[in-house]
C-alpha positions in Angstrom: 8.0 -10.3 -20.4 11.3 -10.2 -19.1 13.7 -8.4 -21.2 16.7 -10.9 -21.3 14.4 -13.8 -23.1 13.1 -10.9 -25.8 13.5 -11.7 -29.2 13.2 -9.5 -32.7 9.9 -11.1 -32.9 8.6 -10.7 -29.7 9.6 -6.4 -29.6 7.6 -6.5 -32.7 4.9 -8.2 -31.2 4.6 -6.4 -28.8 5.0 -2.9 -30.5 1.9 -3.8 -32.5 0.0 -4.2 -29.7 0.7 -0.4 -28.4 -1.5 2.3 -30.5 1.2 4.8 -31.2 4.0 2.7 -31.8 1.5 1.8 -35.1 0.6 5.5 -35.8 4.1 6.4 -36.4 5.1 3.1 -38.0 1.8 4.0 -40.6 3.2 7.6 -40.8 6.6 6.2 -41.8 5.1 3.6 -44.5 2.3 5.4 -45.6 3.4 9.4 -45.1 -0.1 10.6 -47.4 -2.1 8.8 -45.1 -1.1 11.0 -41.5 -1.6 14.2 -40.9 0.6 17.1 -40.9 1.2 17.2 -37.3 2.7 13.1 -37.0 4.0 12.9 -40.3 6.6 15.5 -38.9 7.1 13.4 -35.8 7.4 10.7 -37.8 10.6 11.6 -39.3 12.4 11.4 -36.5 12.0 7.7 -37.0 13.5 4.8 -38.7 12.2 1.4 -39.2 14.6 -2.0 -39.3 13.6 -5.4 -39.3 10.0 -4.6 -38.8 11.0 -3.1 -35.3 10.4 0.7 -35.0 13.2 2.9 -33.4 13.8 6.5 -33.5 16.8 8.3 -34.0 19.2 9.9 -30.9 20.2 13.5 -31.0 22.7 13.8 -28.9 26.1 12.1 -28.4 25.6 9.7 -25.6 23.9 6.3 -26.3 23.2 4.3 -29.7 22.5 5.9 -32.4 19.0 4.0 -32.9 17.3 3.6 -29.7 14.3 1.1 -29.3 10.7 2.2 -28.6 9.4 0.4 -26.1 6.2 -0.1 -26.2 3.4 0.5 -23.3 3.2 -3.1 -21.7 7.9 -3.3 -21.9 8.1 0.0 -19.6 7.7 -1.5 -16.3 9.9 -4.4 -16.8 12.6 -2.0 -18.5 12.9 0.1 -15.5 13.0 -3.1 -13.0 15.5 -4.5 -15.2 17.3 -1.0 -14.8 16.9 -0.3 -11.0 15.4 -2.7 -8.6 17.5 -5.9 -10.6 20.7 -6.4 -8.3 23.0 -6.0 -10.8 21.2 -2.7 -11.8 22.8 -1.1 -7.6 19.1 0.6 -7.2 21.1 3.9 -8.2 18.7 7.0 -7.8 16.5 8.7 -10.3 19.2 10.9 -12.5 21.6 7.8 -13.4 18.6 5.0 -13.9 17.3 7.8 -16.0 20.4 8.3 -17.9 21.0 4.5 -18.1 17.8 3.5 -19.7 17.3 6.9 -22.3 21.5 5.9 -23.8 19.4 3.0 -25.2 15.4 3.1 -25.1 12.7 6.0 -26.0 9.3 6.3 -25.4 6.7 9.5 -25.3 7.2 11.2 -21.6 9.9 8.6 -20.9 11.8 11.5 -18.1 8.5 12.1 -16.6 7.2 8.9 -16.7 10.6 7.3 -14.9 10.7 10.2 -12.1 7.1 9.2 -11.0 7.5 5.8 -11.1 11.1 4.9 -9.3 9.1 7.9 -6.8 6.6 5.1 -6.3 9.3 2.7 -5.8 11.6 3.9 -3.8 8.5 4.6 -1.4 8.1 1.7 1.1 6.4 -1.0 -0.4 4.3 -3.5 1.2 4.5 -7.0 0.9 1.7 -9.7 0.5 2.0 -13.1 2.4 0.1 -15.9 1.8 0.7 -19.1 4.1 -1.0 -22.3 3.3 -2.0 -23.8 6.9 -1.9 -27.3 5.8 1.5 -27.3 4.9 3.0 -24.5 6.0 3.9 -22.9 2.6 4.9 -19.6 1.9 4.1 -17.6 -1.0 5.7 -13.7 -0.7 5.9 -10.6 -3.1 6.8 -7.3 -2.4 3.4 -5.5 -4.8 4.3 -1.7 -6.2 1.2 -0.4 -3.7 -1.6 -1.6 -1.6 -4.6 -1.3 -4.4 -7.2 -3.8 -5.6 -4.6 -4.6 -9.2 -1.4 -5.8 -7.7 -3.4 -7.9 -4.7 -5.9 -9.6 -7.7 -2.7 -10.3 -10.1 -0.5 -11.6 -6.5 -3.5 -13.9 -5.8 -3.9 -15.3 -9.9 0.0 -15.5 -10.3 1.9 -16.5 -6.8 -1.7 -18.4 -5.9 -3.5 -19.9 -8.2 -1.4 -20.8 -11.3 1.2 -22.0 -8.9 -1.2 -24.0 -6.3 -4.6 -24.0 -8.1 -7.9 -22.4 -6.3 -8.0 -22.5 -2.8 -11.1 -23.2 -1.2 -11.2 -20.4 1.2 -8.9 -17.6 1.3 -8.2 -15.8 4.7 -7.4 -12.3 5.0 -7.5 -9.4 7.6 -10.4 -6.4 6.3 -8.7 -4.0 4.6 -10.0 -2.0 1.7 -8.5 -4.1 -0.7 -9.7 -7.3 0.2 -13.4 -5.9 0.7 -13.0 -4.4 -3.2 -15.0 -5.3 -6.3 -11.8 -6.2 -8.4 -10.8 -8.8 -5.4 -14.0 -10.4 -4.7 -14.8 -10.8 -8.6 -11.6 -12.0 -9.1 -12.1 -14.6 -6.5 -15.7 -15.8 -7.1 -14.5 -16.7 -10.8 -11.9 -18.5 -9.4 -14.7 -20.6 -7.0 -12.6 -19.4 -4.3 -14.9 -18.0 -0.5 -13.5 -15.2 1.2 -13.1 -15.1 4.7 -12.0 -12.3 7.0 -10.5 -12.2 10.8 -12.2 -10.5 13.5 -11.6 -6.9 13.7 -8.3 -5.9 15.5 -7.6 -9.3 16.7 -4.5 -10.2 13.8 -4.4 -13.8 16.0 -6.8 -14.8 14.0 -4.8 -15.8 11.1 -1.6 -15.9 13.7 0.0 -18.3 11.6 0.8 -15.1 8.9 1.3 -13.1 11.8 4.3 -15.2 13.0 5.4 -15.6 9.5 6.1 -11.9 9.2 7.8 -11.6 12.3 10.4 -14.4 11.3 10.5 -12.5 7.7 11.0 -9.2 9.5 14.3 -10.5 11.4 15.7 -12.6 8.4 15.7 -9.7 6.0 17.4 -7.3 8.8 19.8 -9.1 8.4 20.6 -9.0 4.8 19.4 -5.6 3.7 21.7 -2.4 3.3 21.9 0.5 5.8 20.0 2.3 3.6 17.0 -0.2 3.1 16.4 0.0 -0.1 17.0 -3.1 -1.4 15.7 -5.4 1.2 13.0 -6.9 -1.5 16.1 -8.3 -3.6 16.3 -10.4 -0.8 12.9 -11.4 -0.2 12.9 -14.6 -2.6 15.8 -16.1 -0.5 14.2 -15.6 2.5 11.2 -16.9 1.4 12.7 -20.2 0.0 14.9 -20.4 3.4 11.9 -21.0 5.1 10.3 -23.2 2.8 13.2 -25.3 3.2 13.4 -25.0 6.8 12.1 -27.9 9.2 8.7 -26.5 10.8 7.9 -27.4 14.7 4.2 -28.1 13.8 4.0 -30.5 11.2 7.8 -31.6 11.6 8.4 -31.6 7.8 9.5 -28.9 5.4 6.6 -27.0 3.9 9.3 -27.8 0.1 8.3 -31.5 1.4 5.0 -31.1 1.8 3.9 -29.4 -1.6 6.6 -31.1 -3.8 7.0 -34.8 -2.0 11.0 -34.1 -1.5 13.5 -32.8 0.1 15.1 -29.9 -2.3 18.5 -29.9 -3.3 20.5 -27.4 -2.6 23.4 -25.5 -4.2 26.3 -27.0 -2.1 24.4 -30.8 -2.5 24.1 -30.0 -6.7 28.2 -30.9 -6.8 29.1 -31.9 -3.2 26.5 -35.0 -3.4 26.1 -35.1 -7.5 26.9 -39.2 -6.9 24.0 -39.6 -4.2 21.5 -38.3 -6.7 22.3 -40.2 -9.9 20.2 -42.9 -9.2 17.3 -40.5 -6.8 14.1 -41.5 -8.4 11.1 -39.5 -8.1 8.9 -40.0 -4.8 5.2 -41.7 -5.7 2.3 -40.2 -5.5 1.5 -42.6 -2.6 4.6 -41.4 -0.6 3.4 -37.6 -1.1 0.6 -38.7 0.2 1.4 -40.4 3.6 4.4 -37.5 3.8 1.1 -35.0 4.4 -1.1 -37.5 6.5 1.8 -37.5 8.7 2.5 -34.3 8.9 -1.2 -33.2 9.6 -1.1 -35.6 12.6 2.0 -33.9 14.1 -0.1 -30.9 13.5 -3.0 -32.4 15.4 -0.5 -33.5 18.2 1.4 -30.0 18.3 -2.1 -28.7 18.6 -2.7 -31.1 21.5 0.3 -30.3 23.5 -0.7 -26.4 22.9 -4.3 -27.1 24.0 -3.1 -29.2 27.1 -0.5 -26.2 27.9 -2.6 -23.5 27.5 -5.4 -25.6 29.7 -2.8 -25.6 32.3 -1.9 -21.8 32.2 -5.9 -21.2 32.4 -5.8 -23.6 35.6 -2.9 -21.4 36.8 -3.9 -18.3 36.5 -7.6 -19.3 37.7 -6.0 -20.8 40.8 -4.4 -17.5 41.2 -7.5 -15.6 40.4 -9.2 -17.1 43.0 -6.3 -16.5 46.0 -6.3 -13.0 44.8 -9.8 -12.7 45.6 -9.9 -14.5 48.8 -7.5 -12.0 49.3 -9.7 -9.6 48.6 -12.3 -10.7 50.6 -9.9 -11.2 53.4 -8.7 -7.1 53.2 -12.2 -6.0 53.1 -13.9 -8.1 55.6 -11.2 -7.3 57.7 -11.4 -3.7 57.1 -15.1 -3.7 58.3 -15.3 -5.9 60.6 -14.6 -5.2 64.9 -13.8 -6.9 67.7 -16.1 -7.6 70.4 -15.9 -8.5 73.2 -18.1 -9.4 76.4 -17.8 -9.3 80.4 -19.3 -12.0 82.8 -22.8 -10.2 83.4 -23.3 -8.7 79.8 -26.8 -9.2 78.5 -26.2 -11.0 74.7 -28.3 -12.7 72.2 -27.5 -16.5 71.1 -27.1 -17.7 67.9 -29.1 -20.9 68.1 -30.2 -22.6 64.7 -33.4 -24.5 65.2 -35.5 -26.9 62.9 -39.0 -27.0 62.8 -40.9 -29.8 60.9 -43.0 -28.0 58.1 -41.1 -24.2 58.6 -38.1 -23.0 56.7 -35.2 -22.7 58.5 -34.7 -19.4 56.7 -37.9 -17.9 58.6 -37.2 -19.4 61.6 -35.5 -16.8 64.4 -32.1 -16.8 64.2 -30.7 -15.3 68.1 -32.4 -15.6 71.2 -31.9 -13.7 74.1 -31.4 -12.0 75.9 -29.3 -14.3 78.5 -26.6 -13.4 80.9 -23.5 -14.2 79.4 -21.3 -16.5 82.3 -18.4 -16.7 80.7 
């Protein structure tokens, strides 16, 4: 849950739901109840409003800070570091930042290993959809089975719904029990390209190259905060006119062009009266663009039928070439003076005998010149 949208009753919610948080908050309303050991840790707490917070000892910070509970952490130290407005600053200040105002059991230890996880270079999952040409792209914490099954329920399916097949190169991940139980609940077949041949699913493959070169452009000399930037670029090309299917892949999946930030006040007037596009105009929007893709794919088909024509034509002078250096290279010269004894080369046809039996020279004769 993102922090910003958290209310009173949410924190407590969610502090119920973590076993410790409710050990001290029993320790605190019920001291005869806990042992010796957490009913002394306890009173380093204080509870308001139903919300649990325990009680700073040194100068710098509130007074109170909030426990947060297990399932808060992560999005406390995004919040705190990888947010924009949060300058990715390195381990010692996000550390200070986030303890002037939160606790929780191993919080130093706990914040050094993780921002060591993410300042390490984290790969990014890519999903394209090849009928329209739609991106969906996420920079994941690491390459195991948890962040690739929760990429493909929450960028995937609750956004799009099941796919039918799902295409993927064989890595671990994508071989592992977590992902293929994850998609066979979700009715979805997996499917994998041939073995170091990433053409296979070229249409990713391109994708990331054109991802590549947009963030390079954006990100820091460092590089640290090139995944800031990755939701732009993601949306730039969802917005962006593709050669195949000559539409948007925005167009394809939502039925309209988007509006943009400088067409929001700069055409305000125009869009008064923009009605929503029918389900029938979605509909011929995609059965158009799947015939540009069937004529794009035309075109490739009759220019890569070409360049096989091509380069067979030139396989074959090559050869002749070839054959050319090394008959050449064996072959002599001969030749004959007026009075030389030679055989003939004379073929002859016999009814009922192969020519290939048949003698092929006769001789000898005196050659006359």
């Amino acid at each position: 849950m993102p922090t910003f949208i958290a209310t009173p009753s949410d924190i407590v919610h969610l502090q119920a739901e973590d076993t410790r948080i409710q050990d001290i908050i029993a320790a605190i309303t019920d001291p005869d109840s806990a042992g010796p050991a957490l009913s002394k840790i306890s009173k380093k707490y204080e509870i308001k409003n139903g919300i649990l917070y325990r009680r700073n000892d040194n100068n710098n910070g509130n007074p109170l800070l909030l426990v947060i509970p297990l399932n808060l952490r992560h999005e406390i130290l995004y919040t705190n570091h990888n947010d924009p407005i949060s300058g990715h600053l390195a381990i010692a200040r996000t550390l200070d930042k986030i303890r002037r105002k939160f606790y929780w059991d191993g919080l130093k230890k706990w914040i050094r290993k993780n921002l060591e996880e993410v300042d390490q270079e984290k790969p990014v999952l890519v999903a394209t959809d090849y009928a329209t040409r739609w991106v969906e792209a996420k920079a994941i914490p690491s390459g195991k089975a948890e962040p690739v099954a929760k990429f493909i329920v929450e960028q995937i399916i609750c956004r799009h719904g099941s796919p039918k097949y799902l295409l993927s190169d064989r890595g671990t991940v994508f071989l592992s029990k977590m992902v293929t139980e994850v998609l066979q609940l979700l009715g979805t077949q997996s499917i994998f390209t041939t073995a170091y041949k990433p053409s296979t699913n070229g249409l990713t493959e391109r994708f990331n190259k054109t991802l590549a070169d947009m963030l390079s452009l954006y990100t820091s000399t460092s590089q640290k905060d090139w995944d800031a930037f990755l939701p732009h670029c993601v949306f730039a090309y969802n917005t962006t006119i593709q050669e195949s299917t000559r539409f948007t892949p925005f167009k394809l999946v939502y039925g309209r062009d988007p509006v943009l930030p400088d067409e929001a006040q700069l055409l305000q007037e125009m869009f008064t009266n923009y009605g929503v596009q029918t389900q029938d105009t979605v509909l011929r929007i995609r059965e158009q663009a799947q015939k540009n893709i069937q004529h794009q794919q035309q075109r490739d088909k009759e220019r890569y039928d070409k360049k096989q024509r091509e380069q067979a034509q030139k396989n074959i002078q090559r050869q002749q070439q070839r054959d050319k250096e090394r008959y050449d290279k064996k072959h002599r010269e001969v030749s004959f003076n007026i009075g030389d004894k030679v055989k003939v080369r004379t073929p002859l046809r016999q009814v009922g005998k192969s020519e290939k039996l048949l003698p092929k020279y006769f001789g000898l004769v005196q050659h006359r010149g």
